[in-house]
N, C-alpha and C positions, 0 to 999 in steps of 0.2 A: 833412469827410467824404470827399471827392474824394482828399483827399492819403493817408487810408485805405486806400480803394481802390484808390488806384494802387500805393499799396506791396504788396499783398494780388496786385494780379495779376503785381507784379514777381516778388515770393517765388514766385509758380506757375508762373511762366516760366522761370525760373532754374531751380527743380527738374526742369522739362520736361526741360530741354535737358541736365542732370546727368545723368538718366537715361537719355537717347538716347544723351548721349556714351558711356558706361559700358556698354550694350550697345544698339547700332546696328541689328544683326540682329533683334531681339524687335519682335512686333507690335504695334501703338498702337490705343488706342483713343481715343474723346470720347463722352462721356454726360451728356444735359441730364437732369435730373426736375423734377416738382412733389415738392413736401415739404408735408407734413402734420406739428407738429410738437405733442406731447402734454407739457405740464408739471402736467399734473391726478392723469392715473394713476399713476405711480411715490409720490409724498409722500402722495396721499389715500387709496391702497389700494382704490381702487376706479375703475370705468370713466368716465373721463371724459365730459362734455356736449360734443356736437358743436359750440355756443357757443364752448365754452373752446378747443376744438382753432383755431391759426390755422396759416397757411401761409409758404410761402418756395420758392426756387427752390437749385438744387444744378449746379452744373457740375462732371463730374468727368473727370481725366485717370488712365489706367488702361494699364499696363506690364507685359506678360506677358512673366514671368523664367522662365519655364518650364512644358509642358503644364498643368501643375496650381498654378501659384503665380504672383500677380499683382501688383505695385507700384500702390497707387490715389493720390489726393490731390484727394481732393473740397473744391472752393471753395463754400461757404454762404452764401445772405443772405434775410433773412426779419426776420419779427416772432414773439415769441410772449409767454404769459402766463403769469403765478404767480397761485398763492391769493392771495400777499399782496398782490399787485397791483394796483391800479385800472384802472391804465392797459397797453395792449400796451409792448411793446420790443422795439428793432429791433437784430438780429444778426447779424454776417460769422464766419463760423468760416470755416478750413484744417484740414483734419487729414492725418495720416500712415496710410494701411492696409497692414495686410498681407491679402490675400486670397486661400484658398484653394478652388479648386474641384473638384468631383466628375469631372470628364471632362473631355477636352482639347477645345477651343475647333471643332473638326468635329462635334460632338456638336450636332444642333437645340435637345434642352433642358440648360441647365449649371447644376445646384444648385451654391450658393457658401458659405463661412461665412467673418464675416473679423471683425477687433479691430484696433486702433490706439492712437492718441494725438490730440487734437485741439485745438483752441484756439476761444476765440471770444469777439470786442470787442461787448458789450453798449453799447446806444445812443453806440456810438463814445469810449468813455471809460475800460470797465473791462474787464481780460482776464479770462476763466476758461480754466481748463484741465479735461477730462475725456478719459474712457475710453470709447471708443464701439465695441461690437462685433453682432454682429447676424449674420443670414440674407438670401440673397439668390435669384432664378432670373434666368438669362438665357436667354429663348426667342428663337431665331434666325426672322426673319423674311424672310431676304433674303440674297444673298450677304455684304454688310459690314453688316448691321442685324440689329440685336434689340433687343425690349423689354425693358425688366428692371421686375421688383419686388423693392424691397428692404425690412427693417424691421431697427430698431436700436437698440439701447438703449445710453443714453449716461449714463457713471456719470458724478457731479460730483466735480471734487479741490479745488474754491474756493467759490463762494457761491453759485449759481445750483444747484437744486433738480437733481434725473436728472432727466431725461426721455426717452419716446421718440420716435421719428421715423422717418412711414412714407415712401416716394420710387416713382415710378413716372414711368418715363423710358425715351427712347429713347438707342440707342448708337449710335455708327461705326466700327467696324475700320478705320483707315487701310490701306491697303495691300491688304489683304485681297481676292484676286482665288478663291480657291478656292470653289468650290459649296457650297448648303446643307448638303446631305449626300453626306458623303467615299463615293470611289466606291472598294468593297469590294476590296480585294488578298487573293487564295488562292495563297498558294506552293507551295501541294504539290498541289494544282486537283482537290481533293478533295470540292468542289461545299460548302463550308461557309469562308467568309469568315474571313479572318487573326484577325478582331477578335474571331469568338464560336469558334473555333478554338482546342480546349486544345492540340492538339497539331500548329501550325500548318510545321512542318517535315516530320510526317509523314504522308501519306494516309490518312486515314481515313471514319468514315461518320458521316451527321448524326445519327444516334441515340445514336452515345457521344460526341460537341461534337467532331468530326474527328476522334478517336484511332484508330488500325486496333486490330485484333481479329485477329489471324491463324491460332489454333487455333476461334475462332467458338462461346466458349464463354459472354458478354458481358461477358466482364473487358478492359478493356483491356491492352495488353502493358507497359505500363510499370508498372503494378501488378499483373500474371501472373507470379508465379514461375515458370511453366510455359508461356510465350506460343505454343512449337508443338504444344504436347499440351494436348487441352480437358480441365478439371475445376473444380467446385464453388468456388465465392466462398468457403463454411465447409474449403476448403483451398488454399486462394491461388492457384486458378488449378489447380492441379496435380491429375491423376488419382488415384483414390483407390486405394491400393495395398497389399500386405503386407508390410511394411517386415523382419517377424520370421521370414515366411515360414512361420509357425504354422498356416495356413488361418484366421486372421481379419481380415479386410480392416482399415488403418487408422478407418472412420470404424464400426466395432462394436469395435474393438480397443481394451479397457479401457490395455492395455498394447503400444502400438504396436511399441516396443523390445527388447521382451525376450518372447519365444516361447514359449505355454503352452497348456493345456487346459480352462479353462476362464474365459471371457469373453477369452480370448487373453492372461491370465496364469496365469503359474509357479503348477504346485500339487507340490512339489517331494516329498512323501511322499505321492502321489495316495491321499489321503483325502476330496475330494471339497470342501475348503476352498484359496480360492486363498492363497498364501502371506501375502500383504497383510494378512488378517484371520485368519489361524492364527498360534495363540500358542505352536501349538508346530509350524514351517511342516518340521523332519525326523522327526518322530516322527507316525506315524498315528493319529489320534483320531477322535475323535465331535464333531457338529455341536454337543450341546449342553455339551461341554468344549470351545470355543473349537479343535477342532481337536487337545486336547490327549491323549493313551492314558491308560486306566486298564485297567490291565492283572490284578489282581485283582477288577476289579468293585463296589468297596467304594464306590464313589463319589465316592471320592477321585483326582483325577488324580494320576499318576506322580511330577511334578514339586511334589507337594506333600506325596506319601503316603512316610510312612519307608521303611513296609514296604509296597512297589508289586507284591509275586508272592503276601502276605498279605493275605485280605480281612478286613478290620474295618471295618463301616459305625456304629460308634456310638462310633468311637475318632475325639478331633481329629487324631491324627495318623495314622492309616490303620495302626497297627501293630494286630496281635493286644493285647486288657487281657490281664494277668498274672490267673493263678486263686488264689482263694483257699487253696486249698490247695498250690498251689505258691510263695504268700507264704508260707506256715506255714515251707516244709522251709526257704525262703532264712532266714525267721527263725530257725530253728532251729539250723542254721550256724553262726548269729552267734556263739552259745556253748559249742556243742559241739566242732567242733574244738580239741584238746588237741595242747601242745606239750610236748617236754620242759622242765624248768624252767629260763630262762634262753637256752632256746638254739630256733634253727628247726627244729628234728628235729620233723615228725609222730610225734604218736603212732598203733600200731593203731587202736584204736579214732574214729579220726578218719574211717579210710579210708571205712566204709559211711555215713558224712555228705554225704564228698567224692561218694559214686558216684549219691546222690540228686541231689545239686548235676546231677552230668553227667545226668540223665536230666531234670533238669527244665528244661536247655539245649537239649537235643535235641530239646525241644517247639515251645522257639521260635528257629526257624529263620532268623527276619528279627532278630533278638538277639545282643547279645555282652556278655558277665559283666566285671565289674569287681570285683576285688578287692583290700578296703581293710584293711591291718592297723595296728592300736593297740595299743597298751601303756598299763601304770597309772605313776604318777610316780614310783615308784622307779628312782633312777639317775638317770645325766644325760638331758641330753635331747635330744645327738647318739648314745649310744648306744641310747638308746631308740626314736629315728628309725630307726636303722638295722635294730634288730631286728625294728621291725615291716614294713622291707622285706624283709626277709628271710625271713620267715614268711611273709607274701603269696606271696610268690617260690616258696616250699615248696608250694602253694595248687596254684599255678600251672601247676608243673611236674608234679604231679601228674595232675592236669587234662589237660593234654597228653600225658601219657605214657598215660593213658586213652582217648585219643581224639579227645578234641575238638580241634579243628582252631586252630591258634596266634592267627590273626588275630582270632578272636571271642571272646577271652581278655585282659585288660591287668589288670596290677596296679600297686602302689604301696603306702606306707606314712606315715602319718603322726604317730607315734609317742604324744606323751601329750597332743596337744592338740587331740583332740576327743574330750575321756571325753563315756559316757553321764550319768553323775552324780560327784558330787566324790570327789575321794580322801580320804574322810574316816575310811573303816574297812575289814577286811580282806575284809567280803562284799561292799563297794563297789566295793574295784580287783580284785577279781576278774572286775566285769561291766564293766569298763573292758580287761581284759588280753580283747580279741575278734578278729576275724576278719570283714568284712562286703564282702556277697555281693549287688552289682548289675545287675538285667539294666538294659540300655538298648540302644536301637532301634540296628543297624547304620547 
């Protein structure tokens, strides 16, 4: 057992002095505890009997690499007990920590959390290895002294059960000649201390954690887009302003950017709809056409009504319906006008057809005539294409030469393939040899 131990505090020594040599400068500590050492809770799932719980002692050497991060190497010796056990057993662990802490080492209280690697020779004969990590506080009591409590839970990688294990012990900062508590440096002597100091370079005031204020508006300046002009937190600092110059200040101003009359935007046809929600944001409308004009009144909007200067409120398409009796004269048309045989010559008797046609044009205004001419199947049926453009054309020219005005006029011809009824006798292609007469909406 002695040759154990000695090798146990060799290994601790050797690691000491590795980690001095490697950094010299870093403060040392030494920390004895009691150990309380629990193999009940972890395996039984429940709280251990204070019976079951036994003890041990813990010496640990502890290497601060940096404000916040520690080198430990806690030496272990104790007893403790398993379920399966009858009997206690006695134990030397080492282990490896890393640990880190909440505040640097001038702080009175220092929470810590740490994890490692550890070892440990059960009744001086068998090693285990585990993983031990846990929570720790050190409360400073003195210039180089603080108590610590530590708790830890230590996983198993070989035969011995986890366990935990609680420690409360005193330390020693070697070296360590500095005061309980670090006495406060303000560099910019702004009567609030470096450490709770946001803004510890520049003078400020304890109400915003040292920052200045310099427009005094309580934004600090380094978050004030505007830090010599005071304005509103809901516009970063900055005065609230009329960016469009429309008379409506940024923070009522629907439309900051762009310069208008009503909620401070564009109503570009002042109709009384701002552009944004007018569907038709150049043409003046009514509130309840989205802004859009209907100009006839028919209750069809402009952009939907054929005939937008005609009212027709029971037409889908907003043009004036066709009257029955001026369907009759277009029907009548259709077979009335007479050509010479063979050829596009109007006959007279055509002309007081054609001059009904023009007055029942003239009715509807929002209107323009199409005229269709057909033939029966005699002949081929490129010249019969043609003659019934031609006759159209004769239609047409008529039409114009009367009056009516060119653009509200088209024709065409489609020769013998769209008879009324087959060519099967001479009263049939005579109602095939026609002439038809379209209004449709401009």
């Amino acid at each position: 057992m002695k040759k154990i131990l000695l090798l146990f505090a060799l290994v601790f020594v050797v690691s000491l002095a590795n980690i001095n040599a490697q950094s010299p400068d870093r403060s040392n500590s030494i920390y004895a505890k009691k150990l309380w050492v629990d193999h009940y809770t972890p395996p039984m799932g429940e709280l251990a009997k204070y019976s079951n719980i036994t003890s041990g002692f813990e010496l640990d050497y502890l290497r601060n690499l940096n404000p916040y991060l520690n080198g430990v190497i806690p030496l272990k010796i104790g007893v403790f007990n398993v379920p399966e056990s009858v009997d206690n057993q006695t134990f030397v662990g080492l282990d490896f920590i890393a640990q880190g802490q909440l505040y640097k080492e001038n702080r009175m209280v220092i929470p810590y959390a740490f994890a490692g690697l550890g070892s440990t020779i059960v009744d001086f004969n068998e090693v285990d290895f585990q993983i031990p990590f846990g929570l720790g506080l050190n409360v400073r009591v003195g210039k180089a002294i603080v108590i610590n409590f530590q708790a830890e839970y230590r996983l198993e990688l070989s035969n011995i059960s986890d366990n935990i294990q609680y420690g409360v012990g005193i330390g020693y900062m070697l070296g360590q000649n500095e005061p309980v508590i670090e006495i406060p440096t303000d560099t910019d002597n702004d009567g609030v201390s470096d450490r709770d100091d946001d803004c510890p370079q520049d003078a400020g005031t304890s109400e915003l954690n040292g920052c200045p204020d310099s427009d005094g508006d309580g934004i600090i300046d380094k978050d004030d887009n505007c830090p010599q002009e005071a304005g509103p937190q809901s516009n970063s600092g900055c005065p609230i302003l009329d960016l469009d110059n429309d008379g409506f200040l940024n923070d009522e101003d629907e439309c900051p950017h762009t310069p208008g009359s009503i909620a401070g935007c564009p109503d570009t046809d002042e109709d009384g709809i701002m552009d944004s929600e007018d569907d038709c944001p150049h043409a003046a409308g009514e509130g309840r056409f989205n802004g859009c004009p209907d100009s006839d009144g028919d209750g069809i909007v402009d952009m939907d009504d054929k005939c937008p200067n005609s009212p027709a409120p029971h037409s889908p398409d907003g043009c004036p319906l066709i009257k029955q009796e001026d369907k009759a004269v277009l029907d009548y048309a259709l077979q009335a006008i007479q050509f010479e045989s063979g050829k596009a010559i109007l006959k007279k008797e055509s002309y007081p057809v054609l001059d009904q046609v023009i007055e029942v044009l003239n009715r509807y205004p929002d209107y323009r005539l199409e005229i269709i001419g057909h033939t029966d199947d005699i002949g081929g049926q490129n010249s019969n294409l043609i003659l019934s453009q031609k006759r159209a054309k004769s239609c047409y020219d008529y039409l114009v030469k009367n009056g009516v005005i060119s653009k509200r006029v088209g024709y065409g011809g489609s020769g013998e393939s769209n008879p009324l009824v087959p060519n099967d006798s001479k009263e049939n292609r005579a109602l095939n040899r026609r002439v038809e007469f379209l209004l449709t909406p401009l």
